[in-house]
C-alpha positions in Angstrom: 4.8 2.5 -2.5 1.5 3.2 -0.8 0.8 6.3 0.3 -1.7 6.8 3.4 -2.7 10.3 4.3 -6.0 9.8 6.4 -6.8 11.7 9.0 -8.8 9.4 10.9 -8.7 5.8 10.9 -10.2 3.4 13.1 -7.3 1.2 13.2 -5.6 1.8 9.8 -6.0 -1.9 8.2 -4.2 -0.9 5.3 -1.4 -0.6 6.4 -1.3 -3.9 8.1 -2.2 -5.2 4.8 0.5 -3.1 3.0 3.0 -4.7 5.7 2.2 -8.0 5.1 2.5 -7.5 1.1 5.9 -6.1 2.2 4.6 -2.7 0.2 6.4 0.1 1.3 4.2 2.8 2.8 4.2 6.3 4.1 1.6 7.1 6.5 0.5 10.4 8.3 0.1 10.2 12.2 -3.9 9.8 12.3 -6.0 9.4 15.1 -6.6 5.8 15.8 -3.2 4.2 14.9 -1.9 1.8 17.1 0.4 2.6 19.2 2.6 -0.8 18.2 2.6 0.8 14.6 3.3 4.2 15.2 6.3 4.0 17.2 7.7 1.7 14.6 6.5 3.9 11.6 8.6 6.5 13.5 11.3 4.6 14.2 11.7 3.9 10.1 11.3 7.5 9.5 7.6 6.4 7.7 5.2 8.8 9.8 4.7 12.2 8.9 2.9 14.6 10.6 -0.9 15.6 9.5 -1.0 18.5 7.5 2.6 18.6 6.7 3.1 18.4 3.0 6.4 19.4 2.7 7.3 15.9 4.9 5.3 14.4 2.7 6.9 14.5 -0.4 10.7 14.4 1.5 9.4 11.1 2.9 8.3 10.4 -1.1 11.9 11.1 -2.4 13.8 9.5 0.6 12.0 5.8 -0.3 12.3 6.0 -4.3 15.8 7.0 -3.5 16.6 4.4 -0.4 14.1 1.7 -1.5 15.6 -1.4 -0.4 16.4 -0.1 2.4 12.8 0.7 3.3 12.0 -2.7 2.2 14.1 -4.0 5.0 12.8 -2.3 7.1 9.1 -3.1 6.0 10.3 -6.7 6.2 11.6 -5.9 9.9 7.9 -4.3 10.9 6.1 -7.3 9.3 7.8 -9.7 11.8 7.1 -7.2 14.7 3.5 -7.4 13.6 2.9 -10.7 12.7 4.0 -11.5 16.5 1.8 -9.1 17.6 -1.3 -9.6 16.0 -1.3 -13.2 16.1 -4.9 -14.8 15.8 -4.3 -16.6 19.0 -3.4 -13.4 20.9 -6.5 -11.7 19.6 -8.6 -14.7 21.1 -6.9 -14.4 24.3 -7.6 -10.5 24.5 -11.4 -11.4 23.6 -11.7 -13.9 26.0 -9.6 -11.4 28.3 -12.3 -8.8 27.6 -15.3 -11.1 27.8 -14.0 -11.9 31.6 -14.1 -8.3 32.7 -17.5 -8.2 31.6 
């Protein structure tokens, strides 16, 4: 279990590479998360609000006590992800992004 209390994150790479190990994770809702990641972190019940402790260490209990179900659904996220963040995508994007300018 990883858990990831920043504040502020430029995009929050650790959890991508926590997904892809398939670690579960517990993340607070930082500035700079993407938006892809946040809404399934909520759906999974694995975002907490910042500054909220007490969340924190409900969220702690509910995966050591429901852990493979979390894994599922960390397995669920990792195929939402990988889709998403595909290297070919990312070149399209660029490319995209080097049009505009």
């Amino acid at each position: 279990l990883i858990i990831f209390p920043s504040k502020y994150e430029g995009f929050g790479n650790v959890l991508l590479e926590s997904i892809i190990c398939e670690t579960p994770i517990i993340s607070t809702n930082f500035y700079g998360m993407d938006s892809t990641i946040r809404k399934l972190f909520k759906k999974y019940g694995l975002l907490v609000e910042l500054g909220n402790e007490n969340e924190m260490v409900e969220k702690i209990k509910f995966v050591k006590n429901n852990y493979y179900l979390i894994k599922n659904n960390i397995l669920e996220i990792k195929n939402i992800i990988v889709e998403k963040f595909t290297v070919k995508k990312n070149i399209k994007l660029l490319e995209q992004q080097i049009d505009i300018l």
